[in-house]
N, C-alpha and C positions, 0 to 999 in steps of 0.2 A: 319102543312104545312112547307115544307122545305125553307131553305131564296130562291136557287133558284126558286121556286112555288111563295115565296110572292113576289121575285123584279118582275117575268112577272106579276103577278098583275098590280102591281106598273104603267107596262111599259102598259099596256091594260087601266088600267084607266087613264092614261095620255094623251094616243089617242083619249082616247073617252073627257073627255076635251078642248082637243083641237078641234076636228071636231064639239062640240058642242058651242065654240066659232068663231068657222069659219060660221056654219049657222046661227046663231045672232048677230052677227056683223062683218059680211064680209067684209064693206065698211071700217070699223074702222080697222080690221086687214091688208088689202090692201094697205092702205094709211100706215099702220106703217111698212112696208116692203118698202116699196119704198122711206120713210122717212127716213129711215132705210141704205137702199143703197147710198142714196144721202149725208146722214151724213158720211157715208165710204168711199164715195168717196170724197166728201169736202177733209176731215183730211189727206186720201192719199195723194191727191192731192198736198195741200199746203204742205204736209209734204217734199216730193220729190223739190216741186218749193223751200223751206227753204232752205234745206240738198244745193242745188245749190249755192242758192245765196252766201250763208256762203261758202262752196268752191271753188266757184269765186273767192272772194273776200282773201279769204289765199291764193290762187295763183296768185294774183296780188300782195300782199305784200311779196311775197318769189321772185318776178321779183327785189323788188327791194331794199331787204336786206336779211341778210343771213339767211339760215336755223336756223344754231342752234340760233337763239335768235327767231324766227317769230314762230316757230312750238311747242318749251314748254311754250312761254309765250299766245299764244293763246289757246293751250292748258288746262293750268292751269287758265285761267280767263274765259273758256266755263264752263270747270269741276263745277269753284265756281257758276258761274251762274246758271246754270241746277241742281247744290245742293242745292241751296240757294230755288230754287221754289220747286223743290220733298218735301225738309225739312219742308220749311213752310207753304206747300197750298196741296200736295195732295205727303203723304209717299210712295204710294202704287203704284205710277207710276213713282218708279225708278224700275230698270233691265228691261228685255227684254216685259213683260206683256202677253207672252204666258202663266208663268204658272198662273199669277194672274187668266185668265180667266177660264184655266182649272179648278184652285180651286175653284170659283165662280158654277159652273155646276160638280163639287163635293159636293156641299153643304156645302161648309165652306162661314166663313163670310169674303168676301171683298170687301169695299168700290168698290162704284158705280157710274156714274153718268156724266152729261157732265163738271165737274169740272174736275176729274179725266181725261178724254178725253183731257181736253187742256191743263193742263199739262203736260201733255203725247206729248201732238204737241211741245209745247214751249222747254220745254226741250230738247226732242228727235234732233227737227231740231240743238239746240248749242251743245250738247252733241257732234253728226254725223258731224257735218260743223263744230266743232274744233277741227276734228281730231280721235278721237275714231272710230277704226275699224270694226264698226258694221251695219248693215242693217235694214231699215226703216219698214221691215214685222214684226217684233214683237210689237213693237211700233203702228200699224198699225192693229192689231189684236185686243191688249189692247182698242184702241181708238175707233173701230168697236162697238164690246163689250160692252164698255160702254155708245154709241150710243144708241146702241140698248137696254139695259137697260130701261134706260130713256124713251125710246116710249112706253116698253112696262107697265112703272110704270105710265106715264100720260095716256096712257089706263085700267090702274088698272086692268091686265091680271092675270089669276091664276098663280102660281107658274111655273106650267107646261110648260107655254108659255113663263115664259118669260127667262127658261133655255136653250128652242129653240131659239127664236129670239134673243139674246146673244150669240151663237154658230153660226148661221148663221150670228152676226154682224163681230164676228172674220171673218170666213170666206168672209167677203164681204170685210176685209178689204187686204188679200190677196190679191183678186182678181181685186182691184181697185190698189196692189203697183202693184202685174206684168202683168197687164193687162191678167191675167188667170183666168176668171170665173169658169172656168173648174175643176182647181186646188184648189180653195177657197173652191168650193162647196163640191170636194172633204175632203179637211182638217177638215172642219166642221164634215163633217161625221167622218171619219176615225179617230182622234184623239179629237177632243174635241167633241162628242154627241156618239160616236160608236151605232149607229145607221142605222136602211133601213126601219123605219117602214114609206109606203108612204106618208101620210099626213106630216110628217115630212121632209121628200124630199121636196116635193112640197114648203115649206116655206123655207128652206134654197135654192134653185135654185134660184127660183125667185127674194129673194135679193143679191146672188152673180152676177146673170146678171145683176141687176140692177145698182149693186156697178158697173160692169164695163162698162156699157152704160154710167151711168153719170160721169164715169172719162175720157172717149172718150171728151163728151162735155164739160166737165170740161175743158182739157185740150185745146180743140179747140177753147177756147175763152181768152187764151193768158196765164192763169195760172200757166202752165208747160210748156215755149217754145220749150223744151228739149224731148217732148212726143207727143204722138198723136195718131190716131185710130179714127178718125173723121176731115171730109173733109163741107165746107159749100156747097160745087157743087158738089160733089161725095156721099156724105152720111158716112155712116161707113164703115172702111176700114181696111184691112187688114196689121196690123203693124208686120211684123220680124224684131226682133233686130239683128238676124245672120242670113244670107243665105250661109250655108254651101254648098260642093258639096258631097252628102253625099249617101254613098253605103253598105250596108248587105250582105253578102256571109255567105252561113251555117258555113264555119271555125269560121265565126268574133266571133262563139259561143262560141266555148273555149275560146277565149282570152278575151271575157266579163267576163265570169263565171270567169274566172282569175283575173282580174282587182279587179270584186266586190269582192272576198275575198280578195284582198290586201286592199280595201277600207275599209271593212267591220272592218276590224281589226284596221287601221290608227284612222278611227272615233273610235271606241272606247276607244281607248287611249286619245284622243281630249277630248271625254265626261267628262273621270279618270281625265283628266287636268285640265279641264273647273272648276268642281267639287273642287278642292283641293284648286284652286285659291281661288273658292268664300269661303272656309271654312278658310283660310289664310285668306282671306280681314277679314271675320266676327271675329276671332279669335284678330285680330289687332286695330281694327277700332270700332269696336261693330255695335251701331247703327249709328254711326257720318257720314253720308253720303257726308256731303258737303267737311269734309279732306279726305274720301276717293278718290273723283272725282278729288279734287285738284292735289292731289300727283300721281295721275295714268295719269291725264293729262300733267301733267308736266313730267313725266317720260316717254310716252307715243310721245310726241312730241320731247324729246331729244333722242328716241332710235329711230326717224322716220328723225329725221334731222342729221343723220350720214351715213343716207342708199343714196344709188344712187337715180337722182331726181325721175326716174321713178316710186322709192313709194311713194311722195308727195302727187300725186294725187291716193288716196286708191282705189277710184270706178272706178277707169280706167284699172286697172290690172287684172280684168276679159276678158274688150277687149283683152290684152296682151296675155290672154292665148286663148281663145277663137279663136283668128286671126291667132294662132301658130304662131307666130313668134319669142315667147321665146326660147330659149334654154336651153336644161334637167335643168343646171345651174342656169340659171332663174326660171324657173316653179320650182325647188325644194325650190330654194332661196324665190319664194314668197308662197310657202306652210310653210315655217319654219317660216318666219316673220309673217304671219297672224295665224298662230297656236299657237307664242309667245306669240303675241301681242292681240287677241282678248279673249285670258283667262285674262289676266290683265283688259282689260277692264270691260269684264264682270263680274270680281272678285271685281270691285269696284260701281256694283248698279249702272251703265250708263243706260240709257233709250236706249236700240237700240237690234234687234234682232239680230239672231244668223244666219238664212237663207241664209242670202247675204253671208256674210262669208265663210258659208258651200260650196257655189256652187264653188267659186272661189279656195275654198282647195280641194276639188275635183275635175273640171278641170285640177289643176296643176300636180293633179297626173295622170290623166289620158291624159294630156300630153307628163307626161316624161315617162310614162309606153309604150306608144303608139312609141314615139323616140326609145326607148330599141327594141321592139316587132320587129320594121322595120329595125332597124341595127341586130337583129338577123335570120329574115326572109324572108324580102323584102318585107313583106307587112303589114301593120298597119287596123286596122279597122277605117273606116272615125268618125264614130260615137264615138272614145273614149274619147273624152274631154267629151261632151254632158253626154256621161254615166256616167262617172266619179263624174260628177256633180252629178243627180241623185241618184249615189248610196251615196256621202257620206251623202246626206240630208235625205235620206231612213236609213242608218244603225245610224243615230242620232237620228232622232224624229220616229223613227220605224213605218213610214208611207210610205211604197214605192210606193202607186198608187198615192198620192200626189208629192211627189219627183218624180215622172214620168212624171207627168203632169206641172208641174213647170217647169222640164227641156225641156218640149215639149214645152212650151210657147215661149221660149226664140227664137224657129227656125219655130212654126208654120207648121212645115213638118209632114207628119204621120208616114213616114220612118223613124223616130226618135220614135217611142212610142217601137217596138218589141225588139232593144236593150238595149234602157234607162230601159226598163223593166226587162231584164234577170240582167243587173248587178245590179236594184235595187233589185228586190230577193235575188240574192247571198248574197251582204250587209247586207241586215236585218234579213237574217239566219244567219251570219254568227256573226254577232254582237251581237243578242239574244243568242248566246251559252255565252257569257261572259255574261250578264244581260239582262232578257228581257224587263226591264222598259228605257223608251225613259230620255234624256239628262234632259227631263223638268218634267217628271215624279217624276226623282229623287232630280231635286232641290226645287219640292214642299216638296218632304220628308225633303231634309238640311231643308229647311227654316220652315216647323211646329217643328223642334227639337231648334232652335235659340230661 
């Protein structure tokens, strides 16, 4: 028998498995799906309400003393703190936690469980809310993940299951940061289970809607006052964070297909970058996690308290591009600073994904791409921030129907899914011609050689 003949085995008896734990204890698998969503969205939740608070609160003390002293030395005392727990409560939940999970559902051994989960929360939210340039979905994936773990070990599920409902807790945790069920359920498949077999569908949907029903209510009962998707006299409801005014013309085609290989290429150099860092930090630092964090927050907070105030606030510089109101100058200015600055972070084992980041360096270029296009042509496509986004999260984690659906979250329009779509393909063609393993693909390879 060839290995391709034994892994469909493999994948034939694991369905069968599984359908035969679903009609013996359907009640028990039910409840751990929904337990399941409810613990992803918990973690989201609070994790997004933390990230706030802490960023409140450094832009109340930047009102009322200066940068450079408020931003390295907050900096430098999140870093110690968030190293201080990764080091001595749970190792495995510092960096992003996407590839932790992917390895986990490779079959290597990594730590599990809801210890893991909360240090993933505690951390992440000081880590993200003192500065470090990074996004609450890896973080949020990790703590799914191991959510879902845990249910399906107090249900004592075979193996089978519980590398699904692990897959679908990442994904649910997606879908509860950007209120994208859609997207969650996608990733799940697409990059961490690569999968269609339907009984396997069925179990990852069902807890990605669930993660994001219970972040709806979650947030409507004061948790996150900053979100929402649930009304107590209207029910659930339809939340756009942008309402573009947004238009398609057969031309826009070229100039997508355009765009995604300039993106295609940009990210993969990102990824080259991202990569060297973290082999720089490990080369320097070894395992000392807590002077890595130290000295990248402190450094991290003084190359951020020299910049104009409008990068104080990190998470708002998406609005900035998103609302167009930067110019080429800006939107490149804040591609180079978050391209510097979130390989350092991520070079030094900070708890925070890469996601958030991604959309915002992608926007920026398909900003200033989109300013060039209209000062050469007279006309721009409405859609190229949006694609922009999309492709560079596509030609990074080599998922473009997720990158599609992430960027469609953000506007809710469906006029947005045929272009976000064209330049994520171009991107993750274009980017597979250099490597075709994804950003996290290959930092599980750095880090089994460490």
């Amino acid at each position: 028998m060839t290995y391709s003949e034994q892994k469909n085995q493999k994948k034939r008896i694991s369905s069968r498995s599984i359908r035969r734990l679903l009609q013996q204890k359907w009640l028990i698998v039910v409840s751990t799906l929904i337990l399941t969503g409810l613990g992803a969205a918990i973690t989201g939740v609070l994790f997004k309400a933390g990230v706030h608070l802490l960023e409140d609160w450094r832009l109340e003390l930047l009102n009322k003393m200066p940068a450079q002293l408020v931003l390295p030395l907050i900096g430098g005392i999140g870093g110690f703190i968030a190293g201080q727990l990764i080091s001595n409560f749970a190792p495995v939940a510092g960096g992003s936690g996407v590839t932790h999970i992917m390895a986990f559902l490779q079959h290597k051994k990594v730590p599990m469980g809801l210890r893991v989960g909360l240090i993933k929360l505690l951390s992440g939210i000081i880590a993200i809310g003192s500065g470090f340039p990074l996004g609450p979905e890896g973080p949020s994936v990790q703590m799914g993940g191991s959510i879902a773990w845990q249910m399906a070990n107090w249900l004592k599920a075979p193996v089978s299951f519980r590398r699904v409902i692990v897959a679908a807790g990442g994904g649910a945790g997606i879908a509860a940061i950007f209120s994208a069920p859609i997207g969650g359920f996608i990733y799940a498949i697409e990059e961490l289970l690569n999968s269609a077999r339907p009984v396997i569908l069925l179990l990852v949907v069902v807890t990605t809607f669930w993660a994001d029903a219970w972040a709806d209510l979650l947030q409507s009962m004061g948790l996150d006052p900053k979100a929402g998707g649930f009304d107590m006299n209207l029910g659930f409801i339809l939340e756009r964070e942008y309402t573009p005014i947004l238009q398609f013309l057969p031309i826009d085609l070229i100039y997508l297909v355009a765009l995604g290989a300039i993106i295609g290429i940009l990210a993969e150099l990102y990824c080259k970058y991202i990569l060297a860092m973290q082999k720089i930090g490990t080369f320097i630092f070894k395992n000392r996690i807590v002077s890595k964090l130290v000295l990248s927050g402190l450094i991290l907070g003084g190359f951020y308290s020299i910049l104009p105030e409008a990068f104080h606030h990190i998470n708002e510089l998406q609005n900035v591009i998103v609302e167009g109101s930067a110019s080429i100058s800006m939107a490149l200015g804040i591609f180079f600073i978050l391209f510097i600055s979130t390989g350092l972070a991520a070079a030094s084992g900070a708890p925070g994904g890469l996601f958030y980041p991604m959309l915002t360096l992608g926007g920026s270029i398909g900003l200033a791409c989109g300013t060039w296009v209209e000062a050469l042509t007279g006309h721009v496509p409405s859609t190229y921030i949006f694609a922009g986004m999309g492709a560079f999260v596509a030609a990074c984690s080599r998922t473009p129907i997720t990158a599609m659906f992430l960027a469609f979250a953000l506007t809710k329009d469906l006029l947005i899914l045929k272009p976000v779509l064209v330049a994520c393909i171009t991107s993750y063609l274009i980017a597979r011609i250099f490597d075709e393993h994804s950003i996290y693909e290959r930092q599980i390879s750095l880090e089994s050689k460490e």
